[in-house]
DRENZA-800637 format. One record per atom (N, C-alpha, C): x, z, y; residue number from 1; atom name. Coordinates in Angstrom, 2 decimals, padded with zeros to 5 digits, m for minus. Atoms other than C-alpha are relative to their C-alpha. Layout:
residues N
X|Z|Y|NUM|CA;
...
end
This chain:
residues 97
000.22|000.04|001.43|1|N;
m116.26|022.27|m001.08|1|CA;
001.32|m000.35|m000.69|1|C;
m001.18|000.49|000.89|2|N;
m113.26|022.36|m003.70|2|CA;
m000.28|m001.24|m000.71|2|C;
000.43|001.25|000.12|3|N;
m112.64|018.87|m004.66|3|CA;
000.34|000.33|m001.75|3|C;
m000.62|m000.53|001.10|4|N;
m110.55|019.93|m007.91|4|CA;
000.52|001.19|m000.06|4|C;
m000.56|m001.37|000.77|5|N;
m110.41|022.91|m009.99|5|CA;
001.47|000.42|m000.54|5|C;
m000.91|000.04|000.52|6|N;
m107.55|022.15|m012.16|6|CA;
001.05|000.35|000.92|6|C;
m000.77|m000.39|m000.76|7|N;
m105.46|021.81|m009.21|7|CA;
m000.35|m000.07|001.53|7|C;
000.45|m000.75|m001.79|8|N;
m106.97|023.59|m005.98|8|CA;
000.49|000.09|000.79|8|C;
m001.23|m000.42|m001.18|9|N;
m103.76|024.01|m004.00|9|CA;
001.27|m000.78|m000.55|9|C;
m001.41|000.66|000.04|10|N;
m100.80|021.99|m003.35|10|CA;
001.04|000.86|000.25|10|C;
m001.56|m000.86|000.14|11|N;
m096.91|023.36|m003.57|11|CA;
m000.46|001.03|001.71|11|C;
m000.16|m000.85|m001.09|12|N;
m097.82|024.96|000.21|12|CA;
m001.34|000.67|000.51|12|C;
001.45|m000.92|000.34|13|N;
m101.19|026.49|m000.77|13|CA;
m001.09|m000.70|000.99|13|C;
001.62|001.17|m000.88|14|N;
m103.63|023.65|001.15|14|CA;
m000.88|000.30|m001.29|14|C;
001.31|m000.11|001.00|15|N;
m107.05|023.99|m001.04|15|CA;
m000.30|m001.82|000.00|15|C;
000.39|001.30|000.13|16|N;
m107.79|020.30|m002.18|16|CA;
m001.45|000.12|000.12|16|C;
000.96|m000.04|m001.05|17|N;
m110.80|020.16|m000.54|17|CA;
m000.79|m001.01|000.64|17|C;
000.67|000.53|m000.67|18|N;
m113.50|018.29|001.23|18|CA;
001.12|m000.79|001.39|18|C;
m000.41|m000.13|m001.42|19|N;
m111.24|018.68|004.54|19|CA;
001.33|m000.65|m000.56|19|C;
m001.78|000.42|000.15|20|N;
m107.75|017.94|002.94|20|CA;
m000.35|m001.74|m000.68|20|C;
000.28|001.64|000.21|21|N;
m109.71|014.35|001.53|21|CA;
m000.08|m000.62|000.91|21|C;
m000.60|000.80|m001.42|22|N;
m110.17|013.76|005.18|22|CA;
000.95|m000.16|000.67|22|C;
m001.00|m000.12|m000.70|23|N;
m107.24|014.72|006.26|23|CA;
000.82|m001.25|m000.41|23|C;
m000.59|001.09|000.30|24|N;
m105.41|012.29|003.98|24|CA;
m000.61|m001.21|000.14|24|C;
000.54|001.38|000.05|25|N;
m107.91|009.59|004.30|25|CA;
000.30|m000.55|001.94|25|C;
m000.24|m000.33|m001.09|26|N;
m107.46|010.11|008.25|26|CA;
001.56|m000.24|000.47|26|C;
m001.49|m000.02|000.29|27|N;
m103.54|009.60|007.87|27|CA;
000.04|m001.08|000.28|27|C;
m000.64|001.27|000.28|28|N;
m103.70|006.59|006.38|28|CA;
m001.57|m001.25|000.63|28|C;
000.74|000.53|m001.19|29|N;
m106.56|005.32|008.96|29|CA;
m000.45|m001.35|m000.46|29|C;
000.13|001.33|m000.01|30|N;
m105.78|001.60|008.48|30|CA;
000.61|m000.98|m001.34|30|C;
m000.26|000.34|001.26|31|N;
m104.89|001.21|005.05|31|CA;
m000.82|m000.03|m000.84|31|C;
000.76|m000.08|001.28|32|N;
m106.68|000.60|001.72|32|CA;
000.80|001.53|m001.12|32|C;
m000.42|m000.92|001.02|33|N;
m105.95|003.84|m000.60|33|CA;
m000.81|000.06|m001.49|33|C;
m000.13|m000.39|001.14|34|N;
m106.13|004.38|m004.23|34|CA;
m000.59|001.69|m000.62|34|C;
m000.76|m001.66|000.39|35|N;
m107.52|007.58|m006.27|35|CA;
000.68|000.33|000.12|35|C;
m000.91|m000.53|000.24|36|N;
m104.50|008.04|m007.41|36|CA;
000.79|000.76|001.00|36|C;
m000.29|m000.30|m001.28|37|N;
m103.12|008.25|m004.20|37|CA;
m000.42|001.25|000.73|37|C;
000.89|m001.15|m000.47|38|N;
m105.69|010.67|m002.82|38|CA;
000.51|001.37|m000.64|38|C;
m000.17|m001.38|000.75|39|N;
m105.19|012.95|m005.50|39|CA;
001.29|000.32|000.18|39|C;
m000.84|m000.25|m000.31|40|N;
m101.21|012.87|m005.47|40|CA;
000.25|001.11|001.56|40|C;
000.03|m000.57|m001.21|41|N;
m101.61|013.44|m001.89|41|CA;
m000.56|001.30|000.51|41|C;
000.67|m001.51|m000.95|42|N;
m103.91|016.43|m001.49|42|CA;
000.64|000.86|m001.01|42|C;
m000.54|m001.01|001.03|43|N;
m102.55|018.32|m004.75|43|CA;
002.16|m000.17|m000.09|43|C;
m001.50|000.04|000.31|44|N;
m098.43|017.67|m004.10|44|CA;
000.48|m000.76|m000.99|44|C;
m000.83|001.08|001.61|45|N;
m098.06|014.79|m006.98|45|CA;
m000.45|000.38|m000.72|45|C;
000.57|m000.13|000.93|46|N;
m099.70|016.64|m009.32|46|CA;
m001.23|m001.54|m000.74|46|C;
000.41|000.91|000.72|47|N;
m101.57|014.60|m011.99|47|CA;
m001.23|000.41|m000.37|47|C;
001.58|m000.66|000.44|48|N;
m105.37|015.04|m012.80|48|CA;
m000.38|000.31|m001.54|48|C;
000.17|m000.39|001.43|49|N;
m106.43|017.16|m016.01|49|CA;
m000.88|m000.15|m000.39|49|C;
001.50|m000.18|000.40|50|N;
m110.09|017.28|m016.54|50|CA;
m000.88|m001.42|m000.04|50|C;
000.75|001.51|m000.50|51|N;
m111.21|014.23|m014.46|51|CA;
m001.29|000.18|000.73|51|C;
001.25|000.09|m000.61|52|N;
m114.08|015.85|m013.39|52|CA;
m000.24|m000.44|001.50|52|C;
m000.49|000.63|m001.41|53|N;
m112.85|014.98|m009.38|53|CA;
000.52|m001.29|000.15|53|C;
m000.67|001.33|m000.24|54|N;
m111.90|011.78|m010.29|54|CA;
m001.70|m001.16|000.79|54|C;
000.69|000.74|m000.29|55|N;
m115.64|010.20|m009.90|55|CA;
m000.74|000.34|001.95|55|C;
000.01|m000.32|m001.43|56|N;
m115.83|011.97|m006.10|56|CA;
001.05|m000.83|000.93|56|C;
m001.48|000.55|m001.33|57|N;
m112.34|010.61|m004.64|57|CA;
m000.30|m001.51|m000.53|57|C;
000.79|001.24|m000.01|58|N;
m113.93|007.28|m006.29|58|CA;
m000.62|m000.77|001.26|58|C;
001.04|000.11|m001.01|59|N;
m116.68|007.45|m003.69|59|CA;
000.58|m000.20|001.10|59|C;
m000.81|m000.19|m001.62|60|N;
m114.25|008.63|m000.89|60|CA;
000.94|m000.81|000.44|60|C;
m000.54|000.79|000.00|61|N;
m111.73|006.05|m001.56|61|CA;
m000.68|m001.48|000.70|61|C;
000.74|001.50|m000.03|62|N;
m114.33|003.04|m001.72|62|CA;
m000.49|000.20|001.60|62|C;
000.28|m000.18|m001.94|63|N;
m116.05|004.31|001.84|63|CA;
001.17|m000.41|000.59|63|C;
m001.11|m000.13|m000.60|64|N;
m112.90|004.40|002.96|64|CA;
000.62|m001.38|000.32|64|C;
m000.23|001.64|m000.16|65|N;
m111.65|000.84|001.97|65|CA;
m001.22|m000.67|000.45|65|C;
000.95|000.48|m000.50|66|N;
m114.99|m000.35|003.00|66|CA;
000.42|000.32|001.61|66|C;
m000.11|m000.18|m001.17|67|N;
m114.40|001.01|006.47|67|CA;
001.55|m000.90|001.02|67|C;
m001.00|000.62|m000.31|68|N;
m111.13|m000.41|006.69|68|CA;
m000.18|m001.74|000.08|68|C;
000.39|001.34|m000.19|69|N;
m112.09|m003.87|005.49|69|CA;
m001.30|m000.90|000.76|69|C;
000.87|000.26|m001.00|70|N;
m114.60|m003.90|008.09|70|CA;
000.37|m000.80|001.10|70|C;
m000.59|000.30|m001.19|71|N;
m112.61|m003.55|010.56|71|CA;
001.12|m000.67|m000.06|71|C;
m000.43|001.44|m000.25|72|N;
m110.00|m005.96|009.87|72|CA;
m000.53|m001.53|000.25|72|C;
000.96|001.37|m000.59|73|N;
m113.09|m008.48|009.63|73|CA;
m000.49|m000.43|001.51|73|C;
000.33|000.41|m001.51|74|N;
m114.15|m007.85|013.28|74|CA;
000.93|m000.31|000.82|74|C;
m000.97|m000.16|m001.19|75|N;
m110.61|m007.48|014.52|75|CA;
000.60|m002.05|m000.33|75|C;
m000.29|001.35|000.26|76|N;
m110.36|m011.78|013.30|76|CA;
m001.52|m000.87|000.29|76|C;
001.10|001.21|m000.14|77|N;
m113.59|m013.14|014.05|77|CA;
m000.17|000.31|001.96|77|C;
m000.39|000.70|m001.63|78|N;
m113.84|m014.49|017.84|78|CA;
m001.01|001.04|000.92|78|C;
000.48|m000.56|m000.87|79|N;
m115.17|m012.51|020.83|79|CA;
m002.02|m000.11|m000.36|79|C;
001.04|000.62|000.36|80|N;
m118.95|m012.54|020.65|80|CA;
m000.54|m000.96|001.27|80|C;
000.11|001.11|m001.07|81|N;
m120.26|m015.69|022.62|81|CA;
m001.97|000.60|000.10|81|C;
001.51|m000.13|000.00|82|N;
m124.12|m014.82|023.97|82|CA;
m000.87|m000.67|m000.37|82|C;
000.67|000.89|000.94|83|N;
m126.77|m016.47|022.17|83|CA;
m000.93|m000.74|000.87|83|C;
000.96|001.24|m001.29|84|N;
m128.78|m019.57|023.94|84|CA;
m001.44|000.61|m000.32|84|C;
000.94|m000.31|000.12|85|N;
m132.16|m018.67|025.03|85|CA;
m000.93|m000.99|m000.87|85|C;
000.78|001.17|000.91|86|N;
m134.97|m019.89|022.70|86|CA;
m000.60|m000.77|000.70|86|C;
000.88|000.79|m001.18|87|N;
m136.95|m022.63|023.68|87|CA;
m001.51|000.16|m000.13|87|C;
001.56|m000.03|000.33|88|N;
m140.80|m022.78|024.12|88|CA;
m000.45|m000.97|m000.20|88|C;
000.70|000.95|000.78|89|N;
m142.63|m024.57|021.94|89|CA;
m000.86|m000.51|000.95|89|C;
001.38|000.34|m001.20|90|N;
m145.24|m026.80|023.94|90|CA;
m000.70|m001.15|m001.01|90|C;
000.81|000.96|001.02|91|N;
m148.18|m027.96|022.17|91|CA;
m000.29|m001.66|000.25|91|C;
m000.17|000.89|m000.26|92|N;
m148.87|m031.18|021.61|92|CA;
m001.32|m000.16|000.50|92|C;
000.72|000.22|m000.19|93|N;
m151.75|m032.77|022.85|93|CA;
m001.09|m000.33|m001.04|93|C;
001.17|m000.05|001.19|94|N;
m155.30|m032.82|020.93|94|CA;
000.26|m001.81|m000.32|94|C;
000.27|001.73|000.47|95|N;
m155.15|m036.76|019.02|95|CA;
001.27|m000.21|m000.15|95|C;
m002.02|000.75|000.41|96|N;
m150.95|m037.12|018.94|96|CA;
000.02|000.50|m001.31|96|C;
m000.75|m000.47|001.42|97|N;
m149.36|m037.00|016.05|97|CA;
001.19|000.74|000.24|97|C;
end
């Protein structure tokens, strides 16, 4: 799916694209990115005219930093330790308190 009309193809004729949002989001793997960014990146620097692609690379951005700040959270919190078995309740006797 074309992501933007305005500008469909970068200086070496890539189609900004579904595939060229992964590609750049895929790049930069372990980073937080920016619209702005996105868009620069799949259209050659160009600058956005319409806006109508701006509330999509929104979406694709935020997944994106979400996925990232995931995984810096797991790669700092401690091995996982196995969890103690529960215990069994044992009733009390009929008349105790």
């Amino acid at each position: 799916m074309i992501i933007c009309s305005c500008n469909s193809e970068d200086e070496h004729g890539n189609r900004f694209n579904e595939k060229a949002v992964a590609r750049f989001l895929e790049k930069h793997g372990d980073k937080t990115v920016k619209v702005k960014e996105i868009y620069a990146g799949c259209t050659g620097g160009k600058q956005p005219q319409c806006g109508s692609c701006i509330c999509t690379l929104k979406d694709e951005a935020q997944a994106h930093n979400n996925r990232v700040t995931i995984q810096q959270l797991k790669s700092t919190l401690p091995e996982s330790v196995p969890a103690a078995a529960p215990t069994k309740r044992v009733p009390h006797p009929a008349g105790s308190p």
